[in-house]
N, C-alpha and C positions, 0 to 999 in steps of 0.2 A: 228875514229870518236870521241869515248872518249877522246882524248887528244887533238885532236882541239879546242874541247867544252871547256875542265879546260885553253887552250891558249888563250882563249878569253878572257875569264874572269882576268884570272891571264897573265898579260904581263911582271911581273918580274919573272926571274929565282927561284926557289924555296923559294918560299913566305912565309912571315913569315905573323899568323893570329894572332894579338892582342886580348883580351878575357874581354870584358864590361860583368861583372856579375851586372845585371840591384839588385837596392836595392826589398826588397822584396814588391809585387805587389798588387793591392785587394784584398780582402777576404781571404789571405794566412796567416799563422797564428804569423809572424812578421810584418805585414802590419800598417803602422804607420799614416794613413790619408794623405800622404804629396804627391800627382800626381807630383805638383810643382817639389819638393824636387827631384824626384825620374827622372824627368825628365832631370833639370838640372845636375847629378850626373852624368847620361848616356854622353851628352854632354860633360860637360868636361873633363872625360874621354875619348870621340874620340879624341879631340880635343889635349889632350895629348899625345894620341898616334899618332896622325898624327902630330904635333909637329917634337917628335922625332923619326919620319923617318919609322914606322910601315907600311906595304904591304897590309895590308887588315886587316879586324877586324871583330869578329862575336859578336852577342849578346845572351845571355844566362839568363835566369831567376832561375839562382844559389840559391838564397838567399831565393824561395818560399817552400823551404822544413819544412816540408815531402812534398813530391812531388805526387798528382793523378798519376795513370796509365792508360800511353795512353789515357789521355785526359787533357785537360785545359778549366777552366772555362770562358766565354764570357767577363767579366771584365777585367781577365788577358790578353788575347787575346788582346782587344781592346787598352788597355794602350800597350802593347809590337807595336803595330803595329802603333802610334802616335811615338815612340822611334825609331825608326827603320828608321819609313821615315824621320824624323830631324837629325838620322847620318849619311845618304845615303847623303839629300840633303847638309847637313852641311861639309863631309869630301869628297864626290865625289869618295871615294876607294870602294875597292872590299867591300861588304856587304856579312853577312851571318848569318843565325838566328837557336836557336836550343831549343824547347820548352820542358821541362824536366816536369815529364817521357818520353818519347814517343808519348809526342803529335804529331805526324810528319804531319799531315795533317792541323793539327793548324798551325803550323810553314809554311807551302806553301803556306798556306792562304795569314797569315804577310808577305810573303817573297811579294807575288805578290802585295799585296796591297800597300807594301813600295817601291818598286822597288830595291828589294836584290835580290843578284845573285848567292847563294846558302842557305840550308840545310846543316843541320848535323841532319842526323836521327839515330833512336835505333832502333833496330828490325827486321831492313828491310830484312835478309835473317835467318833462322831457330830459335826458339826457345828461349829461358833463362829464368832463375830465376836471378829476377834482386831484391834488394831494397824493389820495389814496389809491388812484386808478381812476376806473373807469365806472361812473353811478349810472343805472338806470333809474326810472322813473319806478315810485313806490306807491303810490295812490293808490290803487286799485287793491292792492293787497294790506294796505295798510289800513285802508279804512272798512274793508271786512273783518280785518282782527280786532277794529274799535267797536263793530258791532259783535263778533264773536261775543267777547267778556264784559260784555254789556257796559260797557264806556262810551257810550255816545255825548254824552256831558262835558267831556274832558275834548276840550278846544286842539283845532291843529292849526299851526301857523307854520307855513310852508316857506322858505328860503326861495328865491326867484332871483336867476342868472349868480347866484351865489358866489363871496369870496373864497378865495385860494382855487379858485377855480378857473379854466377853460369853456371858453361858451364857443369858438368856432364851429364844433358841429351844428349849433341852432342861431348861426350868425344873421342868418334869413326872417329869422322870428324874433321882434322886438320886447321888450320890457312888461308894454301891454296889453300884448296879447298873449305872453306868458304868463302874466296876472289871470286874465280871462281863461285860460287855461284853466289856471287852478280854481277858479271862480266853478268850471263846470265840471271839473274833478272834484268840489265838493270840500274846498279848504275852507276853514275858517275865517283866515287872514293871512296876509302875506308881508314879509319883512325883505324889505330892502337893506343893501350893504354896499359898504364903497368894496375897493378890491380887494381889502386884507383887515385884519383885525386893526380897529385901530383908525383907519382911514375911513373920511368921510363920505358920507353917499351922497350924490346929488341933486337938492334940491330940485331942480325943474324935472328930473325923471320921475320923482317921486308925488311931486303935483298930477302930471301929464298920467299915471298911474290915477291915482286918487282921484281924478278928472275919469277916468273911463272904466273901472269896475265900482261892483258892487261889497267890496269886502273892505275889512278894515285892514289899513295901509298899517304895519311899523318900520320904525327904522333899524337897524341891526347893528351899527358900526358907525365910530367918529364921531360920537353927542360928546360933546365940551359945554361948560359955561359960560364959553366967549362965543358958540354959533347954537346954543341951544332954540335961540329965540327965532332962529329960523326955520328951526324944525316943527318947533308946535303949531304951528296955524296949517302946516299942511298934513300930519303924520296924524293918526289916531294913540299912537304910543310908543314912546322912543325904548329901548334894550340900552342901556350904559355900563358895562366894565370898565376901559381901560381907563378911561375919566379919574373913576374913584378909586384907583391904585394911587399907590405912592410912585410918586413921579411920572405917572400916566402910564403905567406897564403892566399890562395883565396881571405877570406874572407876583407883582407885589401883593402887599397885603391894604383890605382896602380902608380909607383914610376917613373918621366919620365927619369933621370938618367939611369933609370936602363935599359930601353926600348933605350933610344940613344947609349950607350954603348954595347949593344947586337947587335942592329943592325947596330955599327961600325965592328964589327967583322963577321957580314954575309957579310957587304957588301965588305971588305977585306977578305974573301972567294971568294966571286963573281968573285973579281978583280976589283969592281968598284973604 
């Protein structure tokens, strides 16, 4: 049933998600007055990346730290959700939104109001000490609010042992059975991550994953050009930001060179 669902959505073979870290938003405390600015930034950014040959692309509001937990403010909200639906209607690709901290309900909001076709949540199955404090687990109420507003469509890929994070309290419960976890909490998919933005995840955890549930694996963190080719044969679909910055920094602007030449050598993986 799960992997019909992510077939839907994703009709290329192991998709690569391009990563628009939108400029920082209202009332956040680099918020520079400029909706304009901030809008058009997002924009040609898709437009870059659909340019050069990217599978889909999520948005993120990177830039709005320090970050609330588990909630975002109605300004923020509103501007992501104007964003959202101009790079859905603009690029026609896979769409996906992820409101940091934890806003996960925030983010299914946007997703449904824009017409995005997935989530990237935190929390959704046990515990952590992230950043922001202290997350509980959101599954249960998160995916009654995806049935609330009749969003059942709109995919959730759940974060599992998550970067910037603390796992000691679930130090007892491993990788895969935190997968399995969300497998019966009803996730769509689950993305793995090294330990911080940026850093890579590991390879044989993410096999040993992929080896024992039934959902589709991504990766979250650390795809390069030089270790990509170890991640396709185990991942259903890699998340790439920092790669496609200038100089490998989130926080840059991102490089289409570098996005066309990456995904010269997926799609010469593919065999295309």
């Amino acid at each position: 049933m799960f992997n019909t669902r992510f077939q839907k959505v994703f009709t290329t073979s192991k998709p690569i998600i391009g990563m628009i870290h939108v400029l920082p938003l209202p009332a956040t405390p680099a918020y520079a007055n400029n909706n304009a600015a901030i809008i058009a930034h997002a924009l040609a950014e898709a437009a870059l990346y659909k340019a050069s040959g990217i599978d889909a692309l999520m948005i993120e509001n990177m830039h709005d730290l320090p970050y609330l937990n588990a909630y975002a403010s109605p300004e923020v909200i509103a501007l992501m959700s104007i964003i959202a639906y101009e790079v859905k209607r603009a690029t026609g690709l896979p769409c996906g939104i992820q409101i940091l901290a934890a806003a996960n309900k925030e983010a299914l909001a946007v997703a449904k109001a824009a017409n995005l076709d997935f989530i990237r949540a935190e929390g959704f199955v046990f515990a952590h000490v992230a950043d922001e404090g202290m997350m509980n687990a959101s599954a249960g109420e998160l995916l009654r609010y995806r049935k609330q507003i009749d969003a059942n469509d709109i995919l959730v890929f759940c974060d599992i042992k998550k970067k910037h994070s603390s796992h000691a309290i679930t130090a007892d419960i491993d990788l895969v059975e935190t997968a399995n976890a969300a497998y019966f909490f009803r996730s769509d998919g689950v993305i793995i991550t090294g330990s911080s933005t940026g850093v890579a995840a590991d390879v044989n955890a993410i096999q040993e994953v992929q080896k024992n549930t039934k959902l589709p694996v991504l990766v979250g963190s650390g795809i390069t050009i030089d270790n990509v080719s170890h991640y396709l044969p185990v991942a259903d679909a890699l998340i790439v930001g920092s790669y496609f910055k200038r100089a490998g920094y989130w926080e840059n602007e991102v490089v289409g060179d570098k996005v066309k030449v990456f995904m010269e050598v997926v799609n010469k993986w593919r065999g295309k």
